[in-house]
C-alpha positions as CSV (number, residue, x, y, z in Angstrom):
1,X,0.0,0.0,0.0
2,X,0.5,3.4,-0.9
3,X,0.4,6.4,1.6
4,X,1.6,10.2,0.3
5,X,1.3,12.6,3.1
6,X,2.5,16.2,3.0
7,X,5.8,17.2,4.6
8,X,5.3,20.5,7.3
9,X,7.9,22.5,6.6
10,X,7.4,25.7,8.6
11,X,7.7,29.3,6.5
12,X,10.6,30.2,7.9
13,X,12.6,26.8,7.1
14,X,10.9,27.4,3.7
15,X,11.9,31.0,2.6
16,X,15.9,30.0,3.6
17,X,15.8,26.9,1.8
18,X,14.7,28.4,-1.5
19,X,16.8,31.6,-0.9
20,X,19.6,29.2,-0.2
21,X,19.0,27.5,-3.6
22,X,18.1,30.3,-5.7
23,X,21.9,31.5,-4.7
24,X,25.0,31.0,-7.0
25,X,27.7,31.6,-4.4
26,X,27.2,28.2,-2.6
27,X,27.9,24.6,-4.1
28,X,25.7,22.2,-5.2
29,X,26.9,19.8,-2.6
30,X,26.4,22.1,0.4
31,X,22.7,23.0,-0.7
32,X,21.8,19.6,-0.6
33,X,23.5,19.3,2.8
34,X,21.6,22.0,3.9
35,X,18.0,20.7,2.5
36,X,18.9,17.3,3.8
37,X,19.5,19.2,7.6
38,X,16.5,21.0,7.2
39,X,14.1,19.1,5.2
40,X,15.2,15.5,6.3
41,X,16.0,14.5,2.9
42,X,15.9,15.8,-0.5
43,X,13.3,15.1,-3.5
44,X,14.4,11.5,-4.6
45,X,14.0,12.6,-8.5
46,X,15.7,16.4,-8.8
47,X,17.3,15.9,-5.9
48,X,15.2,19.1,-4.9
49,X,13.3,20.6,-1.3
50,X,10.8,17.5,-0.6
51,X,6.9,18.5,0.1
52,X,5.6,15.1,0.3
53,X,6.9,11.6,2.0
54,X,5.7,9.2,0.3
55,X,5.5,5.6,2.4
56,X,5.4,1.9,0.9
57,X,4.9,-1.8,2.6
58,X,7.6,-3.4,1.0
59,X,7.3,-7.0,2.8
60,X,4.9,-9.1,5.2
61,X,7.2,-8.5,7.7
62,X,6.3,-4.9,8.7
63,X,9.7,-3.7,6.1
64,X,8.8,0.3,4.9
65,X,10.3,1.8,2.1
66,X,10.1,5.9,2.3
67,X,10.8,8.0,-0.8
68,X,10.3,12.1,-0.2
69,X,9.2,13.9,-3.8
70,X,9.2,18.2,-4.2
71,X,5.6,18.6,-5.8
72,X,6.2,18.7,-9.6
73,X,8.2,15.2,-9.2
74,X,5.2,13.8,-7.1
75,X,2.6,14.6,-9.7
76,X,5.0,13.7,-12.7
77,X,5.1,9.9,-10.7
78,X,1.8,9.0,-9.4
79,X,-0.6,11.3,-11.6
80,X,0.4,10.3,-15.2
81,X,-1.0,6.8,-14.5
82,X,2.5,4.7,-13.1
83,X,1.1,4.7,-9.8
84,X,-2.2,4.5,-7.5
């Protein structure tokens, strides 16, 4: 089963991640770092600030398999018909 639930991330986290991203004078690396810190993780596609944590059962045995997506990823996966 299937369960996409919407990450909180409060304003203030929100405007310094995308000011942090939207600068030139930091590295690649170090964003994602810093998006990792503050977002737990980054989108698993574009490698982007995650908005939704999406959950899967992987095995009888209670095994979870968690994948964060930013939103344009999320609807690009499970709105064009791949998933439920």
């Amino acid at each position: 089963m299937v369960t996409i639930k919407p990450i909180a991330l409060s304003e203030d986290k929100l405007e310094v991640l995308q000011r942090i991203l939207a600068s030139n004078r930091i590295m690649d690396a170090t964003k994602e770092g810093i998006i990792k810190k503050l977002a737990n993780g980054l989108c698993c596609i574009c490698r982007g600030i995650p908005a939704f944590e999406v959950t899967y059962g992987v095995t009888d045995g209670g095994a979870t398999r968690i994948e964060r997506y930013c939103a344009p990823c999320r609807d690009r996966t499970f709105n064009d018909g791949k998933q439920g």
